[in-house]
PASE-743907 format. One record per atom (N, C-alpha, C): x, y, z. Coordinates in steps of 0.001 Angstrom, whole numbers, padded with zeros to 6 digits, always signed. Example, Ala and Ser with C-alpha at 12.3 -4.5 7.8 and 13.67 -1.06 7.14 Angstrom:
% PASE-743907
+013190-005690+007800+012300-004500+007800+013200-003300+007800+012850-002250+007080+013670-001060+007140+012900+000030+007870
//
This chain:
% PASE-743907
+025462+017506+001910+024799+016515+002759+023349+016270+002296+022488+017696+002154+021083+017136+001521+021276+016765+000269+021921+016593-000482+022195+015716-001826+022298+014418-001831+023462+014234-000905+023372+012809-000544+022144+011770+000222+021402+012863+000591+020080+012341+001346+019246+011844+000204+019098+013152-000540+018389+012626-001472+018182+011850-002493+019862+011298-002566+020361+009973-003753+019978+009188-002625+019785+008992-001567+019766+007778-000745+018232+007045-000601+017494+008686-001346+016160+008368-000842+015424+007567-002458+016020+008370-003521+016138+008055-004559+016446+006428-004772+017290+006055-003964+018168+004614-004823+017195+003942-003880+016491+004333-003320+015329+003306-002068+014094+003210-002883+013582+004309-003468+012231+004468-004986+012978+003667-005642+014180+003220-005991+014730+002771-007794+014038+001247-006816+014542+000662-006162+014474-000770-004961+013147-001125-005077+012065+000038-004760+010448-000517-004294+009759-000337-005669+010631+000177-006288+009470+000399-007944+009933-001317-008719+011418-001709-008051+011789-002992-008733+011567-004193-008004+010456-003931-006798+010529-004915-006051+009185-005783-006330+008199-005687-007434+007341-006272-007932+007857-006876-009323+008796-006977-009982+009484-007617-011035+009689-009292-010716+010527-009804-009146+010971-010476-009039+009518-011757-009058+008722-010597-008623+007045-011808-007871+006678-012410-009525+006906-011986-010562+006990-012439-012334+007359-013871-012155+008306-013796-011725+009836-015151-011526+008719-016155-010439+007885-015788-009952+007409-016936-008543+006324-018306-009325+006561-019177-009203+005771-020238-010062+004672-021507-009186+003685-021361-009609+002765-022362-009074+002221-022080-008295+002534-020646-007226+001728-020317-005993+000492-019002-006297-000087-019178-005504-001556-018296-005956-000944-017097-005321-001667-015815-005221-001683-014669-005363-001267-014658-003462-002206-015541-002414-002392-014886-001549-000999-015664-000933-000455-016599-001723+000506-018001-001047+001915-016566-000981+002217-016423-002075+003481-015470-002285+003176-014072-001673+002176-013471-001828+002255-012267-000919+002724-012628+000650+002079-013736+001317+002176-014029+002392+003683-014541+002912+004387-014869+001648+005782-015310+002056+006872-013972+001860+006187-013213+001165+007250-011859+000548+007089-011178+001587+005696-010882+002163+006026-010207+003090+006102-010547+004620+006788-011780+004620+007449-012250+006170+008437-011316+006247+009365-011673+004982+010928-011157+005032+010411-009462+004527+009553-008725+003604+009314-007268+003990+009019-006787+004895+007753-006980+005715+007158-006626+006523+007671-007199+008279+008406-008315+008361+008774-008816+009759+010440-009244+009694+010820-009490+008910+012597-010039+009314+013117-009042+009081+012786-008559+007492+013658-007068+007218+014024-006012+008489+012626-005253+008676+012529-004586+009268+012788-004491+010549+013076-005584+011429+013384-006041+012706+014813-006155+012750+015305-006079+011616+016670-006369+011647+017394-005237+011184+016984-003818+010777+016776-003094+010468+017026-001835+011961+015861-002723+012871+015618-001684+013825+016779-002298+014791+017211-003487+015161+018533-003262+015882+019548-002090+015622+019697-001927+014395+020842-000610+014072+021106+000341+015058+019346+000552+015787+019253+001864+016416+019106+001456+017903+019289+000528+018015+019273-000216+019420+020562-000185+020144+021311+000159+020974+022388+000159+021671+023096-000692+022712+024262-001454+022544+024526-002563+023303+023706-002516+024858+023698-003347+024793+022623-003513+026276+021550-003332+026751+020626-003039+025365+019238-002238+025522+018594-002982+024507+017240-002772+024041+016152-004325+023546+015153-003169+022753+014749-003721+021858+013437-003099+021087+011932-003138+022155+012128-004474+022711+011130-004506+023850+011163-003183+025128+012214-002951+025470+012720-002040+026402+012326-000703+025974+012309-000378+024817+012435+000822+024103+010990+001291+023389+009928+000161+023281+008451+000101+023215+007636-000074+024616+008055-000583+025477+007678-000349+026885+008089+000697+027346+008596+001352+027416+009374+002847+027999+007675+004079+027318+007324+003956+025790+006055+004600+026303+004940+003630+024942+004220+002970+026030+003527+002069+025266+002233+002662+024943+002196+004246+024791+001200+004867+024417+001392+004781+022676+002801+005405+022937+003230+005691+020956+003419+004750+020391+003777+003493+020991+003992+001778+020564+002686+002102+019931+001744+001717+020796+000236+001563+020317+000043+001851+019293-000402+003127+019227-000659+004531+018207+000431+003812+016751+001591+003741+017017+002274+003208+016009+002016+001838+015097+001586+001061+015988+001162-000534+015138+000283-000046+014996-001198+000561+015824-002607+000670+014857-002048+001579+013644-001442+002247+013440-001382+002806+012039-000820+002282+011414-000210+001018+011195+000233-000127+010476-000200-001054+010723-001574-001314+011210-002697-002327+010840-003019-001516+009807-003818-000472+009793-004295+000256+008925-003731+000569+007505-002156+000983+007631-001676+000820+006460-002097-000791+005635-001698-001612+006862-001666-003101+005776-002603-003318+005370-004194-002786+005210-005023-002466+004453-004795-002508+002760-004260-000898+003061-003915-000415+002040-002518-001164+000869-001884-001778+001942-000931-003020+001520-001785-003685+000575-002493-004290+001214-003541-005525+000811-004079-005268-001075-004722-003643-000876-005490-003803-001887-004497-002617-003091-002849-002226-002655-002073-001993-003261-001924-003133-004695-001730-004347-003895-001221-005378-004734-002350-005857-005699-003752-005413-005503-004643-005632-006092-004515-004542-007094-004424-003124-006646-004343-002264-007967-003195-002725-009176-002071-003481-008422-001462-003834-010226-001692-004302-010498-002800-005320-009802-003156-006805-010735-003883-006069-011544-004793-004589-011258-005935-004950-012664-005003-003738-013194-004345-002612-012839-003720-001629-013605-002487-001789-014246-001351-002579-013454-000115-002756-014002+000745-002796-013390+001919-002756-013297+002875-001220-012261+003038-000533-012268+003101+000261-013786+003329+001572-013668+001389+002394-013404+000453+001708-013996-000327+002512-013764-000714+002443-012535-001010+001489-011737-001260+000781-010539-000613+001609-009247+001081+001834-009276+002056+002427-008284+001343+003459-009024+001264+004414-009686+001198+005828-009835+000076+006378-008734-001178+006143-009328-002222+006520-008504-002421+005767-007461-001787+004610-006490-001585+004629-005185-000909+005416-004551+000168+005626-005187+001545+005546-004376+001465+007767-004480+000504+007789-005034+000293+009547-005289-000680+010109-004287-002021+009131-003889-002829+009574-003131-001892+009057-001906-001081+008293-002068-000354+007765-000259+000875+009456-000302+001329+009577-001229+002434+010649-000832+001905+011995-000404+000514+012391-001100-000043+013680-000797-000516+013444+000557-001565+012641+001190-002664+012246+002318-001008+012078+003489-000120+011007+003205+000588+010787+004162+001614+012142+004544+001570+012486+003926+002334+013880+004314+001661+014897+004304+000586+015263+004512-000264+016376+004765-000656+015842+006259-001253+014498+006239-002107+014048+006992-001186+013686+008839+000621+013383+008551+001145+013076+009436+000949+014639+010756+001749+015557+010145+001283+016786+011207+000267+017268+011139-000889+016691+011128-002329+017171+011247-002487+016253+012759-002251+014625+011961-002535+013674+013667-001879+013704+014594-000495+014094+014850-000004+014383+015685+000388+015851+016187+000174+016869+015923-000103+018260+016376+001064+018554+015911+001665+018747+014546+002890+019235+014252+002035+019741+012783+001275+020499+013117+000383+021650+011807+001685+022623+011374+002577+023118+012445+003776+024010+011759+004526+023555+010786+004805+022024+010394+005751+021775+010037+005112+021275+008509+003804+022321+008133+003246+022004+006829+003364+023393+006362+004316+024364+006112+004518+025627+005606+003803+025288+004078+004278+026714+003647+003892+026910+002142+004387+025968+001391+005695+025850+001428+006717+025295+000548+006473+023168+000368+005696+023172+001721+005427+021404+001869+004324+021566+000930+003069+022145+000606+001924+022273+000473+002181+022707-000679+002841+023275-001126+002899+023480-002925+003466+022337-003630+004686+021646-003038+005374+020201-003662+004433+019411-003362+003465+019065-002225+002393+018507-002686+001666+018756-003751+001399+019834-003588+000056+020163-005248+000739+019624-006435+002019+020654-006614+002849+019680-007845+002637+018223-007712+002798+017678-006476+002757+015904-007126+001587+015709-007732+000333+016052-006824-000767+015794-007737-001032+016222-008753-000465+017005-009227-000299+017487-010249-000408+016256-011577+001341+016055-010910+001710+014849-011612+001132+013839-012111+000666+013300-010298-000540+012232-010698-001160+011882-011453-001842+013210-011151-003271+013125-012062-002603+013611-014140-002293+013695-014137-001915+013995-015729-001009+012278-015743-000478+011890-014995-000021+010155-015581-001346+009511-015536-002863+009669-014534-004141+008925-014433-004592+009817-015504-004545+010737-016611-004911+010911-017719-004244+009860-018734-002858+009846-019362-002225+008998-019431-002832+007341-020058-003244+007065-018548-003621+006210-017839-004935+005592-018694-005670+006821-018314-007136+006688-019180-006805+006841-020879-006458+007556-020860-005663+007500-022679-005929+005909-023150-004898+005429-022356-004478+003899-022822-005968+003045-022731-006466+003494-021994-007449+002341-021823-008510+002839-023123-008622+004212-023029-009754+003886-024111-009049+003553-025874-007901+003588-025708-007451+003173-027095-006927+002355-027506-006841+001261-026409-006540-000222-026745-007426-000922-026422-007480-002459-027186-008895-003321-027382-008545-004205-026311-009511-004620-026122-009589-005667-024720-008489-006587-025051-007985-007053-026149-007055-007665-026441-006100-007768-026082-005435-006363-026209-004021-005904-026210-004223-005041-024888-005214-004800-023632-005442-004793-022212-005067-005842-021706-005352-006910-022527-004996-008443-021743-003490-008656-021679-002930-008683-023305-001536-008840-023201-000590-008462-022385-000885-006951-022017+000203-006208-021638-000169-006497-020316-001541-006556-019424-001989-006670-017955-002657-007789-017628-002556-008825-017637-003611-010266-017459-004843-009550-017101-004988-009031-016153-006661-008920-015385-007111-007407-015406-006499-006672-016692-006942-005471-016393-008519-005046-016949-008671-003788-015629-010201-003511-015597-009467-002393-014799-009829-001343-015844-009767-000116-015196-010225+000753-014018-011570+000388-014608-013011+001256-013489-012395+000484-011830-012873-001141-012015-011834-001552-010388-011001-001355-009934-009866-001195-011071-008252-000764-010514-008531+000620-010092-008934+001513-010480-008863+003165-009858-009543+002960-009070-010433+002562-008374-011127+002614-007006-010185+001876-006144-009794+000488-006457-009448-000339-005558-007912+000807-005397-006858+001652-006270-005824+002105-006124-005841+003653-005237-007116+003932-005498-007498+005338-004464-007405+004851-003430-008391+003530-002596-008440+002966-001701-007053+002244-001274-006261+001741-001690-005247+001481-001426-003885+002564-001023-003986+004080-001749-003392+005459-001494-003649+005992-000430-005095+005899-000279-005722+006400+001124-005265+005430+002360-005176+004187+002356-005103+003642+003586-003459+003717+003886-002977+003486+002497-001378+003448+002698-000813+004577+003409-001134+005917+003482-001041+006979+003748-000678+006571+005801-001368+006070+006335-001361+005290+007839+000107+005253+007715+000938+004829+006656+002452+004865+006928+003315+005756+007657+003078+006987+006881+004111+008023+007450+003611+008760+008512+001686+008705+008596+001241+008794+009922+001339+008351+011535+002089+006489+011458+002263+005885+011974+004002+006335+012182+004622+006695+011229+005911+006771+011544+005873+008286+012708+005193+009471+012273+005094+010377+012828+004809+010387+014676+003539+009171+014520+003343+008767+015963+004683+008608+016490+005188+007402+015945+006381+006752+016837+007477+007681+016897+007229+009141+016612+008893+009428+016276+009576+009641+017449+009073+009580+018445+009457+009318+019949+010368+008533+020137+010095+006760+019543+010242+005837+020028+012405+005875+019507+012872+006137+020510+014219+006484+019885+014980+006116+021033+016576+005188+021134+017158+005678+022296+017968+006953+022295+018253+007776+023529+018688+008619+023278+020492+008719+023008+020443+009594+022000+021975+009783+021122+022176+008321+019974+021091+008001+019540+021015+007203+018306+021240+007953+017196+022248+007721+016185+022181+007943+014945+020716+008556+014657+021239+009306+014080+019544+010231+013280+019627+009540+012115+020050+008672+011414+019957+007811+010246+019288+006617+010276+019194+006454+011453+018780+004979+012272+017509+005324+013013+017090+006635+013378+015869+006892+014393+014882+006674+014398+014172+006033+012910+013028+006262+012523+012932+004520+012452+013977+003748+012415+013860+002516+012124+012882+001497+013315+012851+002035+014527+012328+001282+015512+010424+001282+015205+010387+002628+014940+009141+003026+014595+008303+001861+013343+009115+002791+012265+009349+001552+010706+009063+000287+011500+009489-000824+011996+008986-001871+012327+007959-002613+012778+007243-001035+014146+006117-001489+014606+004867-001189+013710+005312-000093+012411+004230+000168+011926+004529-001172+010193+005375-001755+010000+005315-003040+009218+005024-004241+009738+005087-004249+011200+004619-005239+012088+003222-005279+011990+002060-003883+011964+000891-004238+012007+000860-004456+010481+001036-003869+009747+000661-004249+008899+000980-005675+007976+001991-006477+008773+001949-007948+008386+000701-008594+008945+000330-008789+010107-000722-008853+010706-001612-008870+009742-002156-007734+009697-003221-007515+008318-003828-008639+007368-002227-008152+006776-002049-008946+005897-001775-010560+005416-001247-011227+006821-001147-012673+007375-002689-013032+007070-003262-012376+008179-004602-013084+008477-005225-012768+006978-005624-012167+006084-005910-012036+005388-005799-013293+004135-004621-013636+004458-003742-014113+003225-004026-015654+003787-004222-015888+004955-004102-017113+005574-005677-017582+005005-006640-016470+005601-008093-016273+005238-008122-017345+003595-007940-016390+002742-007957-016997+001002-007135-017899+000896-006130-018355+001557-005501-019565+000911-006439-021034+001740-007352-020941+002990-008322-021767+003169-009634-021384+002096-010237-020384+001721-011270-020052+001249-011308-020719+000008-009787-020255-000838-009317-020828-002089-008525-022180-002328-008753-022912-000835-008413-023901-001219-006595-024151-001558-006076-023217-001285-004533-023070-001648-003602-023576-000423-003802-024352+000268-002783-024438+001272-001809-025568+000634-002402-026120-000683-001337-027491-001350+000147-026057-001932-000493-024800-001951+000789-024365-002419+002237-024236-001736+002244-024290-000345+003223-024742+000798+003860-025949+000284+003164-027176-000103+003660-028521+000053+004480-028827-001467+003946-027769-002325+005244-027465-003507+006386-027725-003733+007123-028360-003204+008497-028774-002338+009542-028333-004002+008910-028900-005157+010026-028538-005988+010287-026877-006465+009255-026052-006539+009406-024479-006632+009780-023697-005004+010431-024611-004335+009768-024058-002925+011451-023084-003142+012671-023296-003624+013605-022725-003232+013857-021351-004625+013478-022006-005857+012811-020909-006719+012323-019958-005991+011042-019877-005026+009858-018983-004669+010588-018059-003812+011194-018750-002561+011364-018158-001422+012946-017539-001725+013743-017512-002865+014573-016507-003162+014129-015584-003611+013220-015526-004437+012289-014505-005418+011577-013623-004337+010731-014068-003411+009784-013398-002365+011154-012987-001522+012270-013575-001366+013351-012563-000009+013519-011924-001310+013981-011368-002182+014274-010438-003287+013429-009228-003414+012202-010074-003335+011145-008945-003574+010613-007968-002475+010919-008750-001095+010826-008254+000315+012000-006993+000562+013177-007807+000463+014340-007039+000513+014356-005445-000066+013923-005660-001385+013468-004554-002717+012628-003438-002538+011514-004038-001388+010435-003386-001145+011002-002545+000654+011842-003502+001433+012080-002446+002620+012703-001560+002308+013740-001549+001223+014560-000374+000992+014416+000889+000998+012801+000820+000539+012527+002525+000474+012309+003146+001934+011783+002388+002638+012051+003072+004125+013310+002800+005175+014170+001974+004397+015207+001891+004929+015910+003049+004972+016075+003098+003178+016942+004400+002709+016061+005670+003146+014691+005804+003489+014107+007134+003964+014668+007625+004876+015287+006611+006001+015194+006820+007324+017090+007039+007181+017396+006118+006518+019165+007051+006027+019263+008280+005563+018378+008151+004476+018132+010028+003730+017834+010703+004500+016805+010972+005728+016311+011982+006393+016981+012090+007477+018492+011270+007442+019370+011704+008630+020551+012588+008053+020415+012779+006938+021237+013408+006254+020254+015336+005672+019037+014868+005735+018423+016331+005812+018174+017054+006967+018851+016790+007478+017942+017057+009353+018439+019189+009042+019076+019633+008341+019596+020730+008191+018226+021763+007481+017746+020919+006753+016324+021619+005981+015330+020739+007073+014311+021423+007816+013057+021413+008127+011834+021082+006746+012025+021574+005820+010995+021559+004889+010764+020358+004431+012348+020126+003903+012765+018463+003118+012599+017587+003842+012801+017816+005217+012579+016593+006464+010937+015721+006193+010145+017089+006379+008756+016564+006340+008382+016115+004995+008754+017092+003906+008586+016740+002467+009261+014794+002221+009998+014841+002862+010691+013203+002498+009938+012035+001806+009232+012065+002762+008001+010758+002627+007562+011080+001036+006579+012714+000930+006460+013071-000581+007454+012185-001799+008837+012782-001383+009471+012728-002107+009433+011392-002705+009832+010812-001787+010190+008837-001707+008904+007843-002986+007764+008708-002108+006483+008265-003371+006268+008645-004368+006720+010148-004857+006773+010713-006077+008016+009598-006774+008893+009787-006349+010169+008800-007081+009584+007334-007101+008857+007030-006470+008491+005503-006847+007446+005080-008163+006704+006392-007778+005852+006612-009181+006636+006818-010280+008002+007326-010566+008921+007617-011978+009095+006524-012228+009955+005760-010831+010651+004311-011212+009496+003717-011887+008591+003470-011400+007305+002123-011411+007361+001921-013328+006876+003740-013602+006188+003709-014741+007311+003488-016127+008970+003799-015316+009904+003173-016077+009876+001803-016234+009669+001309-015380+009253-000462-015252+008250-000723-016377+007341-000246-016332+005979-000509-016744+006652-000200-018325+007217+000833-018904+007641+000847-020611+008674+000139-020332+009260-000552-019473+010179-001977-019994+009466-003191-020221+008153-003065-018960+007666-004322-019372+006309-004339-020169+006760-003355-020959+005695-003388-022356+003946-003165-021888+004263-002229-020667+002694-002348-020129+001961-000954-021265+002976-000314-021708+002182+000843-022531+002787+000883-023787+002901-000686-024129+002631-000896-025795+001934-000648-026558+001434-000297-027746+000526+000001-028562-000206+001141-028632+000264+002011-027253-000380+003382-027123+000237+004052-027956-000449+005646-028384-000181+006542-029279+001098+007509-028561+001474+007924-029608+002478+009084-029236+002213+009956-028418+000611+010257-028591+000231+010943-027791+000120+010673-026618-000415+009685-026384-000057+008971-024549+000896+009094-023805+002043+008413-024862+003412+008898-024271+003891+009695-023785+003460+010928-024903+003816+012430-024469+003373+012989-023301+002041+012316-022776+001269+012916-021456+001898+012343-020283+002532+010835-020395+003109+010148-019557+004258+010736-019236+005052+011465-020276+006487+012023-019742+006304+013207-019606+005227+014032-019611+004997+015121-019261+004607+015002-017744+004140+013978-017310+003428+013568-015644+004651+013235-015320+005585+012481-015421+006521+012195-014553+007904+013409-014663+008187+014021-015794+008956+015428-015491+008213+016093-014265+006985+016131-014944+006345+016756-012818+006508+016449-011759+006816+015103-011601+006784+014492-010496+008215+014907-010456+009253+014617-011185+010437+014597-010676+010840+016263-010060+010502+016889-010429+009751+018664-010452+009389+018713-008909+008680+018053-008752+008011+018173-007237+008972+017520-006341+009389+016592-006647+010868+015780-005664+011878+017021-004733+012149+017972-005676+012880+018868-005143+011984+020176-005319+011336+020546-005195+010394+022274-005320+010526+022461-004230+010086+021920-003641+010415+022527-001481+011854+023180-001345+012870+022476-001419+014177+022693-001439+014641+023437-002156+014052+024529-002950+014608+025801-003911+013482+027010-003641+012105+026525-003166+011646+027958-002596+011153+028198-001575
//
């Protein structure tokens, strides 16, 4: 059973590491036009449709967030907060990549969000030894792929930075991707709040999904106003009236939405299938982001983002992600 959890949680990382490929395919719309349409269907249809699963004939998501509108609360502010970190996620690949970009977000979000969930909600027990060492291993990881990382940059010419990344700038991308790790982290904090929010005798595969919504709900929010913000600032609202890319776009953005709920779809399937290990339960979230960091940076040597680097780069890069994959399961063997 925890095997199968963990292919479930796995094939949800393969989904969100491939769910920035499709936004390649989107034509004519600016940066803030397509984020804002990808994540209707990530952040609000998906996920709403998602959380019926766990809803039971005759009973309402409304019903089930009014019942205690303390943890509702608590749950969307930590998905305002995540969509922060949403926000300036999508900024770290613009200047890093995907694979470098997802690594060091998606590493400071797996360590902070899973250390940080039973700290805010008074579940300090459920951070034993065994959570707290597969953390260290990830960072581990991390940080030897943000060596990697730095490798590449100092040994390719602004040239061949351009080719492989349109807008890359290192020094911005690692700040703006710390900052984006750190806020993202509000995720599994926000899920932790809500873990209340459940009817009772729901699928444990399904339990976490009601939660998942209110905390992608704030963080569309966020991210709406934000996005609404720059497409007046920038002058982009002619990208709506596009009428001939409009059915191009909005398959590509449901693709890329779709791609991107999966990983907490499949979290919340996987962690109904670990409910037997305590360790792996809490470790999950870890896990989900360590695996998104493997996928990403597989992406990233398909799409030629670490061309021209030395052997030696390479070697540090697959030495960081054997770690990571290392840390995926270390909880679960000691």
């Amino acid at each position: 059973m925890i095997v199968i959890g963990l292919l479930i949680i796995a094939l949800g990382a393969f989904c969100q590491s491939s769910s920035y490929v499709p936004i390649n395919k989107i034509k004519a719309w600016s940066w803030e036009s397509y984020w804002l349409v990808q994540g209707i269907f990530a952040w609000l249809v998906l996920p709403l449709l998602g959380a019926q699963l766990a809803v039971p004939e005759g009973h309402s998501l409304p019903e089930l967030f009014g019942s205690n509108p303390s943890a509702a609360g608590m749950t969307f502010l930590y998905g305002v907060l995540w969509g922060i970190g949403g926000l300036t996620f999508g900024l770290s690949m613009r200047y890093l990549g995907v694979a470098l970009g997802q690594s060091l977000a998606l590493g400071t979000c797996a360590a902070l969000g899973t250390l940080l969930a039973p700290v805010f909600t008074g579940h300090t027990a459920d951070l034993t030894s065994s959570v707290v060492i597969g953390v260290v291993v990830t960072l581990v990881g991390i940080a030897i792929i943000g060596i990697a990382g730095s490798m590449k940059s100092a040994s390719l010419s602004d040239e061949e930075k351009k080719e492989a990344v349109k807008d890359f700038n290192f020094t911005k991308g690692i700040i703006v991707a710390l900052l984006a790790g750190f806020m993202s982290a509000c995720f599994n904090i926000g899920l932790a709040a809500g873990a209340s929010l459940q009817f009772e005798g729901v699928n444990p595969m399904f339990a976490s999904l009601p939660a998942t919504f209110l905390v992608t709900l704030g963080g569309f929010c966020t991210n709406a106003l934000y996005c609404l913000f720059q497409n007046g600032r920038n002058a982009t609202w002619s990208d709506y009236g596009k009428l001939s890319v409009w059915l191009n776009n909005l398959f590509f953005c449901l693709l890329a939405g779709a791609l991107w709920y999966s990983q907490f779809f499949g979290l919340s399937l996987g962690k109904g299938f670990l409910t037997e290990s305590p360790v792996l339960t809490t470790f999950a979230f870890c896990i989900l982001m360590a695996l998104n960091v493997t996928f990403s940076n597989l992406w990233g040597i398909i799409l030629k983002e670490w061309k021209g680097c030395s052997r030696q780069t390479i070697a540090v890069l697959v030495i960081g992600l054997a770690v990571l994959i290392v840390s995926s399961f270390l909880p679960g063997i000691i």
